[in-house]
C-alpha positions in Angstrom: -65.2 -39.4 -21.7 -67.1 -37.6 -24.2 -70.3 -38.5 -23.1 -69.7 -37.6 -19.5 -68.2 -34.1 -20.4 -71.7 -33.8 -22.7 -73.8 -34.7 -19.7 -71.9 -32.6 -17.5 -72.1 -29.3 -19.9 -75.9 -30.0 -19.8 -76.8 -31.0 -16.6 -75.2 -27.4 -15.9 -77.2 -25.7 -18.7 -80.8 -27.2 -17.3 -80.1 -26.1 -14.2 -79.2 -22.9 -14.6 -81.8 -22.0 -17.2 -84.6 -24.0 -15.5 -83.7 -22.3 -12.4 -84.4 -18.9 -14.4 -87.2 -20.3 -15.9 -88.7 -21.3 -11.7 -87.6 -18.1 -10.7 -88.6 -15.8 -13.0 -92.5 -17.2 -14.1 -92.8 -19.0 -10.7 -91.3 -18.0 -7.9 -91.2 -14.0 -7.7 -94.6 -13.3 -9.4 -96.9 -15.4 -6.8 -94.2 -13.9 -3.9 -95.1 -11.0 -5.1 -98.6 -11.1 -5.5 -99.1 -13.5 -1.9 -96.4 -11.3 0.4 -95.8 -8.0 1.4 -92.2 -6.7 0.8 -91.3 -7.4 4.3 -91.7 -10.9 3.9 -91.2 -11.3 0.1 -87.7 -9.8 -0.5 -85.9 -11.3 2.8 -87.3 -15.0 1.1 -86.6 -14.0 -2.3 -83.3 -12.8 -1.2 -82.4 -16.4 0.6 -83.5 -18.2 -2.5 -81.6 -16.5 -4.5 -78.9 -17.0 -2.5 -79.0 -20.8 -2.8 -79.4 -20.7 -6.6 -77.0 -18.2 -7.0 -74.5 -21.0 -5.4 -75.6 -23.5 -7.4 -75.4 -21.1 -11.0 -71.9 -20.4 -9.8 -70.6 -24.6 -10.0 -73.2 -24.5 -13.6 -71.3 -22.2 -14.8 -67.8 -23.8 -13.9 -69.1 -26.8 -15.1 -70.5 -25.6 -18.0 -67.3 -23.6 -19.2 -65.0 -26.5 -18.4 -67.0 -28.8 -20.0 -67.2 -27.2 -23.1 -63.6 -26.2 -23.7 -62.9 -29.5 -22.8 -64.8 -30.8 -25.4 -63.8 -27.8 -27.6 -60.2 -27.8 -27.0 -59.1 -31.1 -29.0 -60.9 -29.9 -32.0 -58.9 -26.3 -31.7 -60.7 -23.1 -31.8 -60.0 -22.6 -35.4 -61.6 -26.0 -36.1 -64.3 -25.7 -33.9 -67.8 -25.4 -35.5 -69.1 -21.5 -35.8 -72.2 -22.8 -33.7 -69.9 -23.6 -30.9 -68.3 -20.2 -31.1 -71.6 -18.4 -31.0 -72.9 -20.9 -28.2 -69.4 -19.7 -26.7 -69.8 -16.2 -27.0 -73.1 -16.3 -25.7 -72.5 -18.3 -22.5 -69.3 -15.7 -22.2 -72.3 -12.6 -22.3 -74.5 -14.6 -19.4 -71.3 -15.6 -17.5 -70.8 -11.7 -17.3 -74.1 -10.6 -16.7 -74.5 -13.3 -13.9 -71.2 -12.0 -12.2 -72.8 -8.3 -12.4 -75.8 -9.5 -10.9 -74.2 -11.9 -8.1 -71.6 -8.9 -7.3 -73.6 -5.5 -7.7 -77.1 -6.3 -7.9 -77.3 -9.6 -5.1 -75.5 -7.2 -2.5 -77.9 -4.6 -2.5 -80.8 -6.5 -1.9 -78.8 -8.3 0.7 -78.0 -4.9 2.5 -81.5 -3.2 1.5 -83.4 -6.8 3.4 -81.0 -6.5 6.6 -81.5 -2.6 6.7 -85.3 -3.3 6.2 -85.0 -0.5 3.4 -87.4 -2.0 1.7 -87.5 0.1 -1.9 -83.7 -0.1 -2.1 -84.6 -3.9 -1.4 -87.3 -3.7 -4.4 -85.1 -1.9 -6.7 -82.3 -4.4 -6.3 -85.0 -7.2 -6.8 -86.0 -5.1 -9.8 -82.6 -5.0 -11.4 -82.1 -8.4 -10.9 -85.3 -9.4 -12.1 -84.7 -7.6 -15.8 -81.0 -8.8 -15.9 -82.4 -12.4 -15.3 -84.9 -12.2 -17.6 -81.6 -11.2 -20.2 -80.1 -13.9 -19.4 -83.2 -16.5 -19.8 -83.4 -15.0 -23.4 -79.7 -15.5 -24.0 -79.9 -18.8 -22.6 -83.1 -19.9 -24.8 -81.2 -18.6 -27.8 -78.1 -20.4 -26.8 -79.8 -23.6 -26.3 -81.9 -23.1 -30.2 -78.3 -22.6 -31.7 -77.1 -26.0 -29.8 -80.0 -27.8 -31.3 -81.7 -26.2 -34.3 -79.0 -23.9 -35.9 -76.3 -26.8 -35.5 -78.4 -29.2 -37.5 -79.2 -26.8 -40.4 
């Protein structure tokens, strides 16, 4: 059962970083430099959409994974990596939910209004707040396998 609940926790964590990783060095700079804004942001907009689906079951995955393999150990006994690895997925879980329910809208709302700069600066935000979240997750992922081996 362990090993499924491993595999789980980081079948969840590759796809939600590689899918930052696609998105963010991929997928919105050659958008951005092939389309105009009236055909980039509605397609970045349904992309996101699709991952932002998918980061949502990654992340429920991820967290019920991990306290599942956290919570027969206890808290107390847990491993200070595991706490920091917890804390940190905590941080991205949050900045996800600000991007998904602030951020996500707006470009929704600027793409159907064809206000394209409202559309921009909602790409924008999300853009910078993903690009958070890939560092957090990089460092997240060097604390599961360098720190916790030191």
């Amino acid at each position: 059962m362990n090993s499924v609940l491993h595999f789980l926790h980081l079948a969840g964590v590759i796809i939600w970083i590689g899918g930052m990783v696609f998105a963010h060095f991929c997928l919105r700079p050659e958008a951005a430099t092939q389309l105009m804004p009236p055909q980039r942001l509605p397609l970045l907009a349904a992309v996101l959409g699709r991952f932002f689906a998918l980061v949502t079951v990654s992340i429920a995955i991820i967290l019920m994974s991990g306290l599942a393999i956290m919570l027969p150990i206890g808290m107390a006994n847990a491993p200070p990596h595991w706490h920091v690895m917890l804390t940190l997925g905590l941080l991205m879980t949050l900045i996800f939910a600000i991007i998904v329910l602030y951020h996500f809208p707006r470009l929704k709302a600027g793409v159907a209004n064809q206000n394209w700069p409202a559309a921009g600066a909602a790409m924008n935000s999300i853009r910078k707040l993903v690009a958070t979240n890939l560092t957090l997750g990089i460092a997240t992922t060097a604390v599961a396998t360098i720190v916790s081996r030191l």
